[in-house]
C-alpha positions as CSV (number, residue, x, y, z in Angstrom):
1,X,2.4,2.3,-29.2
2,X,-0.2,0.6,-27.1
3,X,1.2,-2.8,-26.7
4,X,4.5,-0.9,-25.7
5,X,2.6,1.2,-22.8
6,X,1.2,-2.4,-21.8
7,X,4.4,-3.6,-21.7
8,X,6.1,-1.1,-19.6
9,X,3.1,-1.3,-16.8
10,X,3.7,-5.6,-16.8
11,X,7.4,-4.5,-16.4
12,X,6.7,-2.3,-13.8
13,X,4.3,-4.8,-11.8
14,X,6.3,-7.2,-12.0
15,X,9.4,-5.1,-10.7
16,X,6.9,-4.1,-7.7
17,X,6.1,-7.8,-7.3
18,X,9.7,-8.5,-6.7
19,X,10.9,-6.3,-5.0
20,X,8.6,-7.0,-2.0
21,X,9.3,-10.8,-2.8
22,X,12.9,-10.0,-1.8
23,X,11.7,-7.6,1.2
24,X,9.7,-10.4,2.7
25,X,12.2,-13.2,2.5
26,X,15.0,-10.8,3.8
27,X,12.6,-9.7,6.8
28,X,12.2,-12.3,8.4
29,X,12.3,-11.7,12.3
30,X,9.6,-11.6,14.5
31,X,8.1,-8.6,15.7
32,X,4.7,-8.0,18.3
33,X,3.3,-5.0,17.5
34,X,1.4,-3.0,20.8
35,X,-1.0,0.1,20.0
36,X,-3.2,1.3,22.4
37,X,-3.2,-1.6,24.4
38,X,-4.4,-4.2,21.5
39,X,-1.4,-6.2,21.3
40,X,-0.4,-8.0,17.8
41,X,0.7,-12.2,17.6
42,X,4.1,-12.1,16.6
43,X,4.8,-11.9,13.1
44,X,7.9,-11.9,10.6
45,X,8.4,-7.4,10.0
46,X,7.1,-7.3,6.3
47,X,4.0,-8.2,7.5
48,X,3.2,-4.8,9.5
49,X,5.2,-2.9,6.7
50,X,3.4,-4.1,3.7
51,X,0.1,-4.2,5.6
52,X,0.6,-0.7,6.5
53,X,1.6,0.3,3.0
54,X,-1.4,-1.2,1.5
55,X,-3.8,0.9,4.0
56,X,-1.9,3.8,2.9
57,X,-2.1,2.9,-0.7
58,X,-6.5,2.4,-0.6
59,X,-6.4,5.4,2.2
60,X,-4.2,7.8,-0.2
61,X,-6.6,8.0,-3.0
62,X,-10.0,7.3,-1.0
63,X,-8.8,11.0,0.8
64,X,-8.4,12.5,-2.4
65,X,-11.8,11.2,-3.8
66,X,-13.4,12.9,-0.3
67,X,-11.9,16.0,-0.8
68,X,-13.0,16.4,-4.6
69,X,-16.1,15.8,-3.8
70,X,-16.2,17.6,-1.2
71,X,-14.8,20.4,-3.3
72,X,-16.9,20.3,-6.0
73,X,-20.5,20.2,-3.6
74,X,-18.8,23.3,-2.4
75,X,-18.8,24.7,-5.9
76,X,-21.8,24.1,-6.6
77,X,-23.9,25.8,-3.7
């Protein structure tokens, strides 16, 4: 049962990995990106997208982490 749960997360991975193989090599126009005056270089549209889905990936669970804890020293006063 345990080689079969490893197998369905490689499956999965690799599914992941694919599927933003095909995003990037179908996104291919340039873009500049300008926020608050800080303008980008141009570069091809995945890159924003997956750059900005990575931050939200680490930034999703690091917000969750702060909020436990900061339930928990909450708790315990």
């Amino acid at each position: 049962m345990r080689n079969f749960k490893r197998v369905i997360v490689v499956v999965f991975i690799l599914l992941i990995v694919l599927a933003t193989v095909v995003f990037v090599l179908e996104n291919q126009q340039s873009v500049s990106l300008v926020f608050l005056g800080w303008s980008a270089p141009e570069l091809s549209v995945a890159i924003p997208v997956i750059v900005a889905l990575l931050i939200g990936m680490v930034m999703g669970p690091l917000l969750g982490w702060i909020w436990a804890v900061g339930k928990k020293s909450k708790r315990n006063r």
